[in-house]
PDB file of N, CA, C and O in Angstrom:
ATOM      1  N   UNK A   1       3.927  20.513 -11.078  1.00  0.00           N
ATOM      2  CA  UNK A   1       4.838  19.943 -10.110  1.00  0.00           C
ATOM      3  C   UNK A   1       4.562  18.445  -9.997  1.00  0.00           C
ATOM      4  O   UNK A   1       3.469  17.879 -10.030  1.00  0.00           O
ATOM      5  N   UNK A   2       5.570  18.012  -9.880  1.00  0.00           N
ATOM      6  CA  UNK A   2       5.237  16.499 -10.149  1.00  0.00           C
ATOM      7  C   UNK A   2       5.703  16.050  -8.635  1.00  0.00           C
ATOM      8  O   UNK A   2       6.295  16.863  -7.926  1.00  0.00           O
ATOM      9  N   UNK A   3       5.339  14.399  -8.060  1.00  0.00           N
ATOM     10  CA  UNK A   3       5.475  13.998  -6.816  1.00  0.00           C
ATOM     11  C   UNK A   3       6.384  12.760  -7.156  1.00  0.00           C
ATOM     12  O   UNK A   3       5.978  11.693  -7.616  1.00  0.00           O
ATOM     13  N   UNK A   4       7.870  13.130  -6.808  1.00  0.00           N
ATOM     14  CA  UNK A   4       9.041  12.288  -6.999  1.00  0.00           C
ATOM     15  C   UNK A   4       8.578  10.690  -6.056  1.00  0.00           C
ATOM     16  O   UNK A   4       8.002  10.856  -4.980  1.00  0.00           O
ATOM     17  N   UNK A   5       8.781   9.648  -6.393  1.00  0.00           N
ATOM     18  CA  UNK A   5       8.685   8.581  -5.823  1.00  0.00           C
ATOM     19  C   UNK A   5       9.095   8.125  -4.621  1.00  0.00           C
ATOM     20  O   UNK A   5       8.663   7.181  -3.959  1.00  0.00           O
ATOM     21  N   UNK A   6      10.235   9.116  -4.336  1.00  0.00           N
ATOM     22  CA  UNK A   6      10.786   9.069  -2.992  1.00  0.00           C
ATOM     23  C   UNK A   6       9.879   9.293  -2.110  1.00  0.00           C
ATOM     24  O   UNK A   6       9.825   8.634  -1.072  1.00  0.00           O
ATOM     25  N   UNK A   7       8.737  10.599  -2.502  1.00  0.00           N
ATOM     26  CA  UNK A   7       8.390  11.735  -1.460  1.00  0.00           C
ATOM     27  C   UNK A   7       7.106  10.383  -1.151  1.00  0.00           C
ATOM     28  O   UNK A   7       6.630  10.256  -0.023  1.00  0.00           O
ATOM     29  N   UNK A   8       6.798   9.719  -1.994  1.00  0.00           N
ATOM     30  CA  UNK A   8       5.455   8.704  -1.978  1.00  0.00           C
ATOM     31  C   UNK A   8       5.439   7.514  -1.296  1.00  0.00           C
ATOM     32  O   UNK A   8       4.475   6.920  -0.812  1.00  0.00           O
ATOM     33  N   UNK A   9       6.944   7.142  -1.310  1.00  0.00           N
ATOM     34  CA  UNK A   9       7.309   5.822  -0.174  1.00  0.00           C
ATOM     35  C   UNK A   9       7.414   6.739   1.154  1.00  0.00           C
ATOM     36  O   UNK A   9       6.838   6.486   2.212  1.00  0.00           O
ATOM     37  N   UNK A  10       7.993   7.504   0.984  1.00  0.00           N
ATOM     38  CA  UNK A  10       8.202   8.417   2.597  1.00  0.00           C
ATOM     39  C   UNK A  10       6.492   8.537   2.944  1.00  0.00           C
ATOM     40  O   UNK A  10       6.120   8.005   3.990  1.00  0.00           O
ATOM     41  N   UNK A  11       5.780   9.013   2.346  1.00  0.00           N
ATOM     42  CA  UNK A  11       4.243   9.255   2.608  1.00  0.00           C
ATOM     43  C   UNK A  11       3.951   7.717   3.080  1.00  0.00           C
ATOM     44  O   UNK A  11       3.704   7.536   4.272  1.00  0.00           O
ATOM     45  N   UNK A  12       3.967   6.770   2.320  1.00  0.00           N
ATOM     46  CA  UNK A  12       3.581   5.666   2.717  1.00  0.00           C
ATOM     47  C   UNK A  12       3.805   4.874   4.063  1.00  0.00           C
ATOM     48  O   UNK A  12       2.947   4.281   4.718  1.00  0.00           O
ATOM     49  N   UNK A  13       5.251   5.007   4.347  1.00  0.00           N
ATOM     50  CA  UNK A  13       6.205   4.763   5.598  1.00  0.00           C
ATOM     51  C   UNK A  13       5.358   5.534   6.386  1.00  0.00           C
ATOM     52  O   UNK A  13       4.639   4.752   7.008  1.00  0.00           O
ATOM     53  N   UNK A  14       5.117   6.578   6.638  1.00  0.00           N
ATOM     54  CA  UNK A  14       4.555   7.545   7.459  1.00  0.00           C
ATOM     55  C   UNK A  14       3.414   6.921   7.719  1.00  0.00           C
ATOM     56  O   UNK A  14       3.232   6.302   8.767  1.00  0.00           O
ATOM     57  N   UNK A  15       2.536   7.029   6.774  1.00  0.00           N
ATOM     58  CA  UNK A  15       1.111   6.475   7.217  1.00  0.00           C
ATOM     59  C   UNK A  15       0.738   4.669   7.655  1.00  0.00           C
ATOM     60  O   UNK A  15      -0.318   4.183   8.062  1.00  0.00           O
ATOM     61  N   UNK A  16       2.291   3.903   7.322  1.00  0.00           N
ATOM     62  CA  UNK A  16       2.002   2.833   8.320  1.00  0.00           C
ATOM     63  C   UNK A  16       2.540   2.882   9.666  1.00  0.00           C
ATOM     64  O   UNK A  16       2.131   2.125  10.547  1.00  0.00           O
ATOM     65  N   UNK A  17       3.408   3.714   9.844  1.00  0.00           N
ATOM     66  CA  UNK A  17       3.800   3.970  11.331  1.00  0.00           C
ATOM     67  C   UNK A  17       2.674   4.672  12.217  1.00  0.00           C
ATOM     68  O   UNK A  17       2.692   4.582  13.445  1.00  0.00           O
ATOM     69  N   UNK A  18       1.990   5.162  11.733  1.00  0.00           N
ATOM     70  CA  UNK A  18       0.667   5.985  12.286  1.00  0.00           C
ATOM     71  C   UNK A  18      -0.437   4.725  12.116  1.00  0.00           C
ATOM     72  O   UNK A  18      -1.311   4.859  12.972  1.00  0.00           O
ATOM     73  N   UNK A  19      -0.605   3.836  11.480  1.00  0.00           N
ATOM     74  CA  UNK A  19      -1.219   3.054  11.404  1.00  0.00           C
ATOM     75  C   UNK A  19      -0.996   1.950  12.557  1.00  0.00           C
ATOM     76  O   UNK A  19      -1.946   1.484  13.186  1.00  0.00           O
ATOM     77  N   UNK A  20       0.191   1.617  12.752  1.00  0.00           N
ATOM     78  CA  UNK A  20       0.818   1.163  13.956  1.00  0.00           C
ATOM     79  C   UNK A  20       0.182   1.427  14.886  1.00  0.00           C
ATOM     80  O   UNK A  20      -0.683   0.720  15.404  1.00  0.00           O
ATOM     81  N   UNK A  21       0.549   2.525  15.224  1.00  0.00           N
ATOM     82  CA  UNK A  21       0.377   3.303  16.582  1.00  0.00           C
ATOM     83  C   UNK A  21      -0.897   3.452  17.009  1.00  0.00           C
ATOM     84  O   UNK A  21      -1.204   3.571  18.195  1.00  0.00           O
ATOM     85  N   UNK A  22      -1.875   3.451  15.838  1.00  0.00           N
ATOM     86  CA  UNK A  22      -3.208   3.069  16.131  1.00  0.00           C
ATOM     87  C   UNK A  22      -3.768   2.138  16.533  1.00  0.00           C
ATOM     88  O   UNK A  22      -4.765   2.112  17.255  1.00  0.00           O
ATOM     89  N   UNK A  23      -3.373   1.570  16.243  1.00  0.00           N
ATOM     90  CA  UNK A  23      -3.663  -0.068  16.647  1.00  0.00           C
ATOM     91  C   UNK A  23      -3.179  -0.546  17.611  1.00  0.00           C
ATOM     92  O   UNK A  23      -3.726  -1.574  18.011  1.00  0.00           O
ATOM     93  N   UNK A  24      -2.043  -0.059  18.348  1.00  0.00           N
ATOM     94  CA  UNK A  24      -1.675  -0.526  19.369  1.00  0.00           C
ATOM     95  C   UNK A  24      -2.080   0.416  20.393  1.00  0.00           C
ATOM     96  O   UNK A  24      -2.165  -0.127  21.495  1.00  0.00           O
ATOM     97  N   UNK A  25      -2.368   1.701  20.388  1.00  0.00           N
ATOM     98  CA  UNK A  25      -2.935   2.815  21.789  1.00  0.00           C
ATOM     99  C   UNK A  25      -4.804   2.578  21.318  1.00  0.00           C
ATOM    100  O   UNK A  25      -5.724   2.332  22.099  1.00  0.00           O
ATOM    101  N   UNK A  26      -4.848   2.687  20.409  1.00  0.00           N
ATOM    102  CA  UNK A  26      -6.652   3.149  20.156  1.00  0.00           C
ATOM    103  C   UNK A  26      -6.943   1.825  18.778  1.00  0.00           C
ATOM    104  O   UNK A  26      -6.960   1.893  17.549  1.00  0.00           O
ATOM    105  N   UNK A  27      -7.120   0.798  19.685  1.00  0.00           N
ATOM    106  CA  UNK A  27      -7.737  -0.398  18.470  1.00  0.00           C
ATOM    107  C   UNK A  27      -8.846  -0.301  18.219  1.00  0.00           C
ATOM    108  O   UNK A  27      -9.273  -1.165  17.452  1.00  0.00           O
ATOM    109  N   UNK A  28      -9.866   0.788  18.731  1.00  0.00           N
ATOM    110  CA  UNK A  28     -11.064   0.459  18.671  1.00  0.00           C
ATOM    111  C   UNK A  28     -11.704   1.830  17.590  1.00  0.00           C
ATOM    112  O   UNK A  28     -12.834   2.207  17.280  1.00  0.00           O
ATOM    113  N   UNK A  29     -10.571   2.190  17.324  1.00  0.00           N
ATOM    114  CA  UNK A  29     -11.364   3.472  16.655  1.00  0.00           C
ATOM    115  C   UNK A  29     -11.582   3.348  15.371  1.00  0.00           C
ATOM    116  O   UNK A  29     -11.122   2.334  14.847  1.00  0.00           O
ATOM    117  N   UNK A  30     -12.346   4.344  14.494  1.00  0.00           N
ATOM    118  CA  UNK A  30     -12.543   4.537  12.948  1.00  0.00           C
ATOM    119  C   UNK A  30     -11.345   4.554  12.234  1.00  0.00           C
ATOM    120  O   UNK A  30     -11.173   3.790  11.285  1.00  0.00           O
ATOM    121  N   UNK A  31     -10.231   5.607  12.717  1.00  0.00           N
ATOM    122  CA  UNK A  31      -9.061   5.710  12.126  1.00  0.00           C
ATOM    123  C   UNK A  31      -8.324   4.478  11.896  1.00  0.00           C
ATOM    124  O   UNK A  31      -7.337   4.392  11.166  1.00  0.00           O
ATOM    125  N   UNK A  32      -9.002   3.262  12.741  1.00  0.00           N
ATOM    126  CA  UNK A  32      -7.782   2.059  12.040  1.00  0.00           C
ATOM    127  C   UNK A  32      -8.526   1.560  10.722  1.00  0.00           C
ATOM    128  O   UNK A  32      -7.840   0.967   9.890  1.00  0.00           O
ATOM    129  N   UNK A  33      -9.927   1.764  10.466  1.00  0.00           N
ATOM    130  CA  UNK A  33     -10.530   1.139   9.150  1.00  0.00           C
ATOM    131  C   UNK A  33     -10.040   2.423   8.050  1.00  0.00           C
ATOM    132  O   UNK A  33      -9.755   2.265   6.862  1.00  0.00           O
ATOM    133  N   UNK A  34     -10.037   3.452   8.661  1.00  0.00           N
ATOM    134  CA  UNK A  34      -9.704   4.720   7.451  1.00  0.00           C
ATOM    135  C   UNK A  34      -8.116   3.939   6.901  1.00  0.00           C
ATOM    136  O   UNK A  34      -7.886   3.511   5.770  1.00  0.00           O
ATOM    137  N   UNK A  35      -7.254   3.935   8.003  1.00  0.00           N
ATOM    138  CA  UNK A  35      -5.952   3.815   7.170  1.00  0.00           C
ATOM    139  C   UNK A  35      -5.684   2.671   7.113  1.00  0.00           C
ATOM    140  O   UNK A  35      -4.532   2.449   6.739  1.00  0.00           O
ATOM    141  N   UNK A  36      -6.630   1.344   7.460  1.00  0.00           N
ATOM    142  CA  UNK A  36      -6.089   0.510   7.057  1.00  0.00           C
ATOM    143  C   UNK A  36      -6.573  -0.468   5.712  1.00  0.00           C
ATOM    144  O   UNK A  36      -6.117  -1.535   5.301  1.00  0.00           O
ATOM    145  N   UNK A  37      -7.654   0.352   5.246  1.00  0.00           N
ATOM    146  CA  UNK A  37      -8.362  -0.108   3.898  1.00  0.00           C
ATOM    147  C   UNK A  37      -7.559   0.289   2.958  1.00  0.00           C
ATOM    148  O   UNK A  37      -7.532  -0.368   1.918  1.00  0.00           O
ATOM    149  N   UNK A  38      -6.886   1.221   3.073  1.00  0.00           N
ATOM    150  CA  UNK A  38      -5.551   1.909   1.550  1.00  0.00           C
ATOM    151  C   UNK A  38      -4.535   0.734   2.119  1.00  0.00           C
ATOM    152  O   UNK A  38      -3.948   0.226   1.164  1.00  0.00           O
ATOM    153  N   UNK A  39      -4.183   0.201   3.265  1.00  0.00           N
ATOM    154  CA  UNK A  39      -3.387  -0.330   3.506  1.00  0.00           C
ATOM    155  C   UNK A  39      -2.886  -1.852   2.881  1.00  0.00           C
ATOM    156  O   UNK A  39      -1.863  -2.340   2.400  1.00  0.00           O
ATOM    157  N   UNK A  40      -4.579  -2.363   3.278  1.00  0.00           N
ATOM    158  CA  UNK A  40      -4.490  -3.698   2.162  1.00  0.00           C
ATOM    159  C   UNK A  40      -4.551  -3.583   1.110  1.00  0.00           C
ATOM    160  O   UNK A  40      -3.862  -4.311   0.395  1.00  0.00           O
ATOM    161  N   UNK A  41      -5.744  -2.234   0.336  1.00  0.00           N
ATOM    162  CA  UNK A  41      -6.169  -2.486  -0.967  1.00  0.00           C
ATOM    163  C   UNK A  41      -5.546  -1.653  -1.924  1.00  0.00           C
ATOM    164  O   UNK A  41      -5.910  -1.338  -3.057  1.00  0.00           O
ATOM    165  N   UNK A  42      -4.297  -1.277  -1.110  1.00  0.00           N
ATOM    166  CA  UNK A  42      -3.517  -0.007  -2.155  1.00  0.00           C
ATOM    167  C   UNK A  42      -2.254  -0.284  -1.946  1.00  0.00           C
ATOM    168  O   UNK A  42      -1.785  -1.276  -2.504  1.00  0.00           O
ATOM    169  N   UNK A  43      -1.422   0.535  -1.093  1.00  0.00           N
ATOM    170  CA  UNK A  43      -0.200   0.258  -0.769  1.00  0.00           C
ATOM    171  C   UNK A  43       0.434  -1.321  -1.475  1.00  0.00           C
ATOM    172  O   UNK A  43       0.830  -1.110  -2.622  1.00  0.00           O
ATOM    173  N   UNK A  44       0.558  -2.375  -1.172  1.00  0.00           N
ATOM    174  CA  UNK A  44       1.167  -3.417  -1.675  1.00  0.00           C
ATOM    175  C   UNK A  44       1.038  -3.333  -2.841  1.00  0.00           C
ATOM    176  O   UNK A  44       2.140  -3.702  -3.247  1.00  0.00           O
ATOM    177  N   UNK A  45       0.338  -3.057  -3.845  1.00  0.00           N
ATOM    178  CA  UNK A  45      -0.055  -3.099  -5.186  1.00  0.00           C
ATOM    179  C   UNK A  45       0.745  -1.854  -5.858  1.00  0.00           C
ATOM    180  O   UNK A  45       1.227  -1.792  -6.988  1.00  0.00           O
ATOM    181  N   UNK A  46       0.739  -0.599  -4.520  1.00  0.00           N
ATOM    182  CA  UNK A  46       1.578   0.174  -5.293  1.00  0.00           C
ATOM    183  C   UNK A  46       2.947   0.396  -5.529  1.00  0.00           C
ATOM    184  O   UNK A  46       3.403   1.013  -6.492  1.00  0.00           O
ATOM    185  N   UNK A  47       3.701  -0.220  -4.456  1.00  0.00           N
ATOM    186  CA  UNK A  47       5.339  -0.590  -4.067  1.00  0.00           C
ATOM    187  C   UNK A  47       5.738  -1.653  -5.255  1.00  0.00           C
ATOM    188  O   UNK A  47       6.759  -1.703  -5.940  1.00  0.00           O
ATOM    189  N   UNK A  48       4.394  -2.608  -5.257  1.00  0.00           N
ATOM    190  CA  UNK A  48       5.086  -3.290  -6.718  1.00  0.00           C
ATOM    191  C   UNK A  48       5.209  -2.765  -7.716  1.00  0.00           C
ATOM    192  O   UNK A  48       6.242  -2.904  -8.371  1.00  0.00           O
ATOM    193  N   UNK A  49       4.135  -1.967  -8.146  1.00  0.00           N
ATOM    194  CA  UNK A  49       4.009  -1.275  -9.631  1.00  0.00           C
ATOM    195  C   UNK A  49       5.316  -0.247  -9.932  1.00  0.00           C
ATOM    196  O   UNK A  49       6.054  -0.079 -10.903  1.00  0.00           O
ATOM    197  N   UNK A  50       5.210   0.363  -8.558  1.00  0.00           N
ATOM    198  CA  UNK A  50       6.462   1.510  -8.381  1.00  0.00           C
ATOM    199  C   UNK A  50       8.159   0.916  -8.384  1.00  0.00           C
ATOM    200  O   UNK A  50       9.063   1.632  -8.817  1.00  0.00           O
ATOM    201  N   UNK A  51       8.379  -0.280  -7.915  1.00  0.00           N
ATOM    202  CA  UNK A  51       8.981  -1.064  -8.484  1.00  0.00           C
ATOM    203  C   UNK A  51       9.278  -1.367  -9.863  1.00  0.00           C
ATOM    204  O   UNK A  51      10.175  -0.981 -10.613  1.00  0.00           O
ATOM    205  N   UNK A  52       8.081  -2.335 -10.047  1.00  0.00           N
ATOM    206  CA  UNK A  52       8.129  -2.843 -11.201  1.00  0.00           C
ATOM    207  C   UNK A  52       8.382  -2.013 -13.161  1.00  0.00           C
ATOM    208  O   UNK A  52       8.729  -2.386 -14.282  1.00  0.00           O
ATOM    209  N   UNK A  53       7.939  -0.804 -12.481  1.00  0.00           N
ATOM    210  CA  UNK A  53       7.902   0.351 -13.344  1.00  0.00           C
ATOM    211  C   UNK A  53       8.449   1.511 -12.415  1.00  0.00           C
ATOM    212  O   UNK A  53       7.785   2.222 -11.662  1.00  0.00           O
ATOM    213  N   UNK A  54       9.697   1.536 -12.623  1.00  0.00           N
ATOM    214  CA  UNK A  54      10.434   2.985 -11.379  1.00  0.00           C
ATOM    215  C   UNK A  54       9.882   4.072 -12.210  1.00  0.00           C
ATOM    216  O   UNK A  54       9.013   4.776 -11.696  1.00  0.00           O
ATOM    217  N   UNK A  55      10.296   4.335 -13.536  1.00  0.00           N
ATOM    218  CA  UNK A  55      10.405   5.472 -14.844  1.00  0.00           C
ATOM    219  C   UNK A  55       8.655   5.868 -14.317  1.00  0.00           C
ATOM    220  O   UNK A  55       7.865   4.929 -14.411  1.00  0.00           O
ATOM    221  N   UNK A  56       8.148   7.111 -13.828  1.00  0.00           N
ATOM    222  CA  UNK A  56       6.775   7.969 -13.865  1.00  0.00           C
ATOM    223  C   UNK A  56       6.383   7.760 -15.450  1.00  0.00           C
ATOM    224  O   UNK A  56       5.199   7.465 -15.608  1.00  0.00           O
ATOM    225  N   UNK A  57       7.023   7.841 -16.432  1.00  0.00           N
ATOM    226  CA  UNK A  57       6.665   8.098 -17.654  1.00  0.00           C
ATOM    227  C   UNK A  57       6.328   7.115 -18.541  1.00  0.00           C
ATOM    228  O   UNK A  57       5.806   7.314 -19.638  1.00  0.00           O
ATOM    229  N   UNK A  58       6.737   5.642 -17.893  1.00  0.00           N
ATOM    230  CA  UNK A  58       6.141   4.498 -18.112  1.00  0.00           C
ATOM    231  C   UNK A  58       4.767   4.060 -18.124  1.00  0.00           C
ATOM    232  O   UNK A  58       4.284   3.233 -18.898  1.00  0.00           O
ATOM    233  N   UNK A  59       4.253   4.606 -17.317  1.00  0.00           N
ATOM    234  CA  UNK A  59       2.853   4.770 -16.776  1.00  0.00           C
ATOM    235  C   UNK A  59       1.759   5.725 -16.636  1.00  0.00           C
ATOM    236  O   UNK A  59       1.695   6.323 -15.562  1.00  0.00           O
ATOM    237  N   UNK A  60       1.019   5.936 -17.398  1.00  0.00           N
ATOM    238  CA  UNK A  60       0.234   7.399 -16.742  1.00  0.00           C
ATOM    239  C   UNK A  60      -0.711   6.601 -15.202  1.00  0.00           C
ATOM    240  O   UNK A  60      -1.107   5.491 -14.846  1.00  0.00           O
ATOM    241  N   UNK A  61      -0.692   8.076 -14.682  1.00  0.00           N
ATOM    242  CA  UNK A  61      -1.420   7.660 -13.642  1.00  0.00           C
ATOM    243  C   UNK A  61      -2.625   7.185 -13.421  1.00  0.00           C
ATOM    244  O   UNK A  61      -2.697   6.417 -12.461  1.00  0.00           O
ATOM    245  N   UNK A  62      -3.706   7.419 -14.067  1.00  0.00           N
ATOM    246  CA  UNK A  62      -4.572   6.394 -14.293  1.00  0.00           C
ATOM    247  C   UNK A  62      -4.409   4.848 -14.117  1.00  0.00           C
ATOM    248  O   UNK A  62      -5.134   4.134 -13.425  1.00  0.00           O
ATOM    249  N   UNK A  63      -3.249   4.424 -14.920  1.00  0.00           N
ATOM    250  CA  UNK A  63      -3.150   3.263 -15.527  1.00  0.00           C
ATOM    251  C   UNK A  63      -2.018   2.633 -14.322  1.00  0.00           C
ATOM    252  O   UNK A  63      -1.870   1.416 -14.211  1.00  0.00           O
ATOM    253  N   UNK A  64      -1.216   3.665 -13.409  1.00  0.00           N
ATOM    254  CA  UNK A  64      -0.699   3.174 -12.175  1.00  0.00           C
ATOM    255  C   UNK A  64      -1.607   3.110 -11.016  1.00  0.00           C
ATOM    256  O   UNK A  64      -1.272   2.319 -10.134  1.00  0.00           O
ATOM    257  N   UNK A  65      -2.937   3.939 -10.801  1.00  0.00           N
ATOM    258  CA  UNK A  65      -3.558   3.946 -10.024  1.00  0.00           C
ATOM    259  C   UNK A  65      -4.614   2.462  -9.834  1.00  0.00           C
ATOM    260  O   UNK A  65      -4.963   1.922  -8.784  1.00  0.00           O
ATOM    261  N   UNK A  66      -4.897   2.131 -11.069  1.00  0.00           N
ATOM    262  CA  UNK A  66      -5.738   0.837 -11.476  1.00  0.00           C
ATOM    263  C   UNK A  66      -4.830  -0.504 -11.737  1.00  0.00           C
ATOM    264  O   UNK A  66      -5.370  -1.588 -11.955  1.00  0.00           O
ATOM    265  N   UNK A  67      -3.461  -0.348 -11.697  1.00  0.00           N
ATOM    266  CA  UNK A  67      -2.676  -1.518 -11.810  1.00  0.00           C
ATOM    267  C   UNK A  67      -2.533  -1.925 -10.169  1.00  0.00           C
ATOM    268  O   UNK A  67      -2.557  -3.006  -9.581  1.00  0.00           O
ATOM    269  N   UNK A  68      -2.403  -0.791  -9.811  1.00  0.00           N
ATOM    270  CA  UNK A  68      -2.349  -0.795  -7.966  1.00  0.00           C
ATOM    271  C   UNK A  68      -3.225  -1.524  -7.196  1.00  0.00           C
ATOM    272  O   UNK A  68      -2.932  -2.474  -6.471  1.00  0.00           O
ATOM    273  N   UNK A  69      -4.473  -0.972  -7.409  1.00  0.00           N
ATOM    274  CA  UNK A  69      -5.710  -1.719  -6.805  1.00  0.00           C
ATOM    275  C   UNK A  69      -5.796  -3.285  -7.448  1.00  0.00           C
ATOM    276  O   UNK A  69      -6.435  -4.076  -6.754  1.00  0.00           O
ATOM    277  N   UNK A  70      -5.264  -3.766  -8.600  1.00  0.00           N
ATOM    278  CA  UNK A  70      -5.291  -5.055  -9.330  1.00  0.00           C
ATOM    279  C   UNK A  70      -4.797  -6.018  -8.232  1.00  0.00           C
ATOM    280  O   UNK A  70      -5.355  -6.773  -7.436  1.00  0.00           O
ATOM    281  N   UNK A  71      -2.995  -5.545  -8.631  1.00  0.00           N
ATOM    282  CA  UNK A  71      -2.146  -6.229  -7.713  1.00  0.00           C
ATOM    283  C   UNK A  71      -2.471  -6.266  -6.400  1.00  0.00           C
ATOM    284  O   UNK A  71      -2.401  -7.380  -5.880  1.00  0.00           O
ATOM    285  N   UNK A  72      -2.923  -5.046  -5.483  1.00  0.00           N
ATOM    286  CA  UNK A  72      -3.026  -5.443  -4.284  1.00  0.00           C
ATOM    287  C   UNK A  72      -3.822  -6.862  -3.963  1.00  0.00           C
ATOM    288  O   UNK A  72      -3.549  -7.780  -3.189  1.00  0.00           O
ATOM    289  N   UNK A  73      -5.204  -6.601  -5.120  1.00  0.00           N
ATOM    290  CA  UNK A  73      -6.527  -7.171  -4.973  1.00  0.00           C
ATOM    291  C   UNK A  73      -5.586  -8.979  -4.725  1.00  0.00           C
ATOM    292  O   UNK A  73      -5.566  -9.814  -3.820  1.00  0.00           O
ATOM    293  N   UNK A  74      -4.859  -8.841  -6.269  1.00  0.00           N
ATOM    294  CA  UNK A  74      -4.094 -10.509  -6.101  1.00  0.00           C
ATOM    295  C   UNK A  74      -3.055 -10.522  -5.177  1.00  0.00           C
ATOM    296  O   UNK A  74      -3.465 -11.317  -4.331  1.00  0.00           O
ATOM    297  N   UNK A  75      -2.051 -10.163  -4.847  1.00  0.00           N
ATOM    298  CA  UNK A  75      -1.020 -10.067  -4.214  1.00  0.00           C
ATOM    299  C   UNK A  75      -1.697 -10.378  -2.558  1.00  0.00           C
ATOM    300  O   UNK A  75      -1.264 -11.438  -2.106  1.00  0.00           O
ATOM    301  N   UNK A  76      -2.479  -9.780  -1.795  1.00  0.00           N
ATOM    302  CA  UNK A  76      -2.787  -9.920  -0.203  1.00  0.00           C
ATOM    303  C   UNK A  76      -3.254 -10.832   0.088  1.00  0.00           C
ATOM    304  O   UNK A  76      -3.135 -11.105   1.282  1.00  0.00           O
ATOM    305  N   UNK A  77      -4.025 -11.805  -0.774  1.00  0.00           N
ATOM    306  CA  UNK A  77      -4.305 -13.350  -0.678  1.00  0.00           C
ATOM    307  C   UNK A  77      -3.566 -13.783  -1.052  1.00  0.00           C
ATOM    308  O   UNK A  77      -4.312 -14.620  -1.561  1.00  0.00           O
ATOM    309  N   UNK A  78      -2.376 -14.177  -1.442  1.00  0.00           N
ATOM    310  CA  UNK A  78      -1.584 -14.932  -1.856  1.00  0.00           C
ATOM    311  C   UNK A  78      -0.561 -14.671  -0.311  1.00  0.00           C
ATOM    312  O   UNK A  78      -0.745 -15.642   0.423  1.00  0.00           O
ATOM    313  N   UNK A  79       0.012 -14.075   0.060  1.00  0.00           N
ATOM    314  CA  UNK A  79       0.459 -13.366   1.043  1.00  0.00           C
ATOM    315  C   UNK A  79       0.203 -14.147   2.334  1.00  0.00           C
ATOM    316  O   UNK A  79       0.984 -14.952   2.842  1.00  0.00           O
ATOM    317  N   UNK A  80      -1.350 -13.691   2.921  1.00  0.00           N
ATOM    318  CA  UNK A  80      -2.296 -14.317   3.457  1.00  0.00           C
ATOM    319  C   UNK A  80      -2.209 -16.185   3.513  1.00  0.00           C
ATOM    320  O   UNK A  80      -2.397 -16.781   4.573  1.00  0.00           O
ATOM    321  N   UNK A  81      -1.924 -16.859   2.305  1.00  0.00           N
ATOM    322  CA  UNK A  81      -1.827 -17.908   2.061  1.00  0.00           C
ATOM    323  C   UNK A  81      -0.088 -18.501   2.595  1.00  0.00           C
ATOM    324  O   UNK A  81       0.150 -19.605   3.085  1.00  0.00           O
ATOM    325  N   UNK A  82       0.692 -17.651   2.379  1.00  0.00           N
ATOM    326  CA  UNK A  82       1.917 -18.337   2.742  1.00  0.00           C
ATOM    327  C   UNK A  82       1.948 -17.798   4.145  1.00  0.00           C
ATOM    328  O   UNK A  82       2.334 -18.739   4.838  1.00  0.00           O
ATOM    329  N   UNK A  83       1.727 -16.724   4.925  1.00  0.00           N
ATOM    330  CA  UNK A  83       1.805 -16.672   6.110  1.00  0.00           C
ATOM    331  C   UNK A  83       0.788 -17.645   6.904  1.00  0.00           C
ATOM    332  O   UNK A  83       0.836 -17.788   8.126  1.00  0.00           O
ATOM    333  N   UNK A  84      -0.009 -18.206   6.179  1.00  0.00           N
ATOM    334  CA  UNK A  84      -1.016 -19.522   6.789  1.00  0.00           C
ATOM    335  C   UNK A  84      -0.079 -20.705   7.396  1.00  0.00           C
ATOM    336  O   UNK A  84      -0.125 -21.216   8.515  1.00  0.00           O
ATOM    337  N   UNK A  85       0.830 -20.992   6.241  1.00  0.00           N
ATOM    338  CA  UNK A  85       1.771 -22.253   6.346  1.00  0.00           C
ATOM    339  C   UNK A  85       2.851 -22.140   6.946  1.00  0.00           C
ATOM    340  O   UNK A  85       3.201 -23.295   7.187  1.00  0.00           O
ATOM    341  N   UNK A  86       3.765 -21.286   7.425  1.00  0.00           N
ATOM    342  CA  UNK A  86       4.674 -20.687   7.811  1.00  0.00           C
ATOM    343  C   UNK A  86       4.229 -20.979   9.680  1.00  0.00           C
ATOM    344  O   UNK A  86       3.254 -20.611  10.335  1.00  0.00           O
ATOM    345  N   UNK A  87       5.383 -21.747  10.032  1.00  0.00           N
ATOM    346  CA  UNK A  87       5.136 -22.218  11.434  1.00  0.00           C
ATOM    347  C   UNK A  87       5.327 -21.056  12.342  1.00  0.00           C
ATOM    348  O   UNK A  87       5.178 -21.190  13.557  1.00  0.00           O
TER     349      UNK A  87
END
């Protein structure tokens, strides 16, 4: 059984709205470092790749899972950098 791309942005959506909500009722807890470490160091890296490569068959997963963590790694400082300048 394979996990359609849809079902993976919906997963994702989900777990930043819960991520939200953490942070704004309970800022002080573990659960905001649990979901928010996939948050910087995964998620952004993976919306691009999943993007950038829609076709599953383009990619084995390995090689989407490690392109993910790349991009995030470059992509959230750069990010970071224009929301610096931005009045």
């Amino acid at each position: 059984m394979r996990i359609k791309p849809l079902h993976t942005f919906f997963v994702v959506n989900i777990l930043t709205a819960i991520l939200i909500l953490i942070i704004t009722f309970a800022p002080g807890t573990i659960f905001r470092i649990i979901l928010g470490l996939p948050m910087v160091l995964f998620f952004p890296g993976y919306t691009l790749i999943s993007a950038l490569f829609p076709r599953k068959d383009s990619l084995s997963g390995v090689e989407r899972l490690a392109l993910s963590f790349g991009l995030s790694i470059a992509v959230v400082p750069l990010i970071g950098l224009i929301l610096n300048y931005m009045p």
